[in-house]
N, C-alpha and C positions, 0 to 999 in steps of 0.2 A: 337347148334350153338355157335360158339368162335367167339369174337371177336377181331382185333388188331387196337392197337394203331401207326400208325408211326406218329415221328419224328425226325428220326437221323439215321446215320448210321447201330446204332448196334439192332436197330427196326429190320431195313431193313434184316439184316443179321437173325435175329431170323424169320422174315417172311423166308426168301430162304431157311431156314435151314428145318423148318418148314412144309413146300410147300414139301421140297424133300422126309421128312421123311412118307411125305403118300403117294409116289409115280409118283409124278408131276415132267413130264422128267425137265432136269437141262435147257434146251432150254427156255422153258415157265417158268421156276421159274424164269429166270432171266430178261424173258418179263417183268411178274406180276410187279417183284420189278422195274425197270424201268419206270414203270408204276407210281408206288406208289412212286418213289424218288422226284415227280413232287406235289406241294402243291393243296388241291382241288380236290383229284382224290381218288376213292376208288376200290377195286374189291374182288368179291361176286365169290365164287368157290365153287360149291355141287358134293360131291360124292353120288349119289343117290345108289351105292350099300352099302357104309356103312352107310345110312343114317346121314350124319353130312353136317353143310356147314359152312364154315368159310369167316366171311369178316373184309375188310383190310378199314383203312381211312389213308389216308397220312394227313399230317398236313394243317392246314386250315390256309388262311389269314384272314380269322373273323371269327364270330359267325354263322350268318349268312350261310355262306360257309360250314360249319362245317356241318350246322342243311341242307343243301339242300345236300354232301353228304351222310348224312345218310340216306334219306330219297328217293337217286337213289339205293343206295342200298338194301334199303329196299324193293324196288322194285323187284328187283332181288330175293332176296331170296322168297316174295311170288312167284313172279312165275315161280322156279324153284319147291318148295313141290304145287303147283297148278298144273305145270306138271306133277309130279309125282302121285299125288290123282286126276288126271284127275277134275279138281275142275276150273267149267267156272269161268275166272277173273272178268266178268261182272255181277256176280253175289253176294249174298249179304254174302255168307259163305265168297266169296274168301275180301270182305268188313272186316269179323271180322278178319278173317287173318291176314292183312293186321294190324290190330290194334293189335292183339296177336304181333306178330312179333315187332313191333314199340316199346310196353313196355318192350318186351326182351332187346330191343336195350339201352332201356331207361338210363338202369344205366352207360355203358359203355361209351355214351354220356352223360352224366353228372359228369361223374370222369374225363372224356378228358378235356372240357370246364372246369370245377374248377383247374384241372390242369394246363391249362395255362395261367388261372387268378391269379395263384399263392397262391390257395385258400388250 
């Protein structure tokens, strides 16, 4: 799992760039980033045949905001490998998941927010 950071243009452009060079027609790369040019927004894309998934946060107006897209996302990525390992959501594996996946996220959202605390 990769994570990115946007806030600025040249984010954006390393995401498009990014997006393209694993095959994500030029259409939808430029959705995606449209998408992410917008503060508050994130998005969560799985290649289930290379097994990898990369998700995006665009820049947050708070903390707050920050900590609830990470946490839509996170969503997403459990259940897309939930999809993939046939693994009921409602269940307590897909629970620890859910917490695996959260500490992965952990440090990336914590270099963000010290980030732009100036820390």
């Amino acid at each position: 799992m990769a994570t990115f950071d946007i806030s600025g243009r040249e984010d954006l452009r390393e995401v498009y760039e990014s997006l393209l060079s694993i095959g994500i027609p030029d259409h939808k790369a430029q959705s995606i980033c449209m998408t992410l040019s917008r503060p508050n927004t994130g998005y969560t894309i799985t290649d289930y045949e290379g097994k990898y998934t990369l998700v995006f946060a665009s820049w947050a107006t708070n903390p707050s905001q920050m900590y609830d897209t990470i946490q839509h996302e996170t969503k997403h990525v459990v259940e897309h490998i939930s999809n993939y390992y046939d693994v009921n959501p409602k269940s307590e594996e897909s629970a620890y998941l859910q917490g695996e996946v959260s500490r992965l996220m952990y440090p990336a959202s914590a270099f963000v927010f010290c980030r732009r605390r100036g820390r």
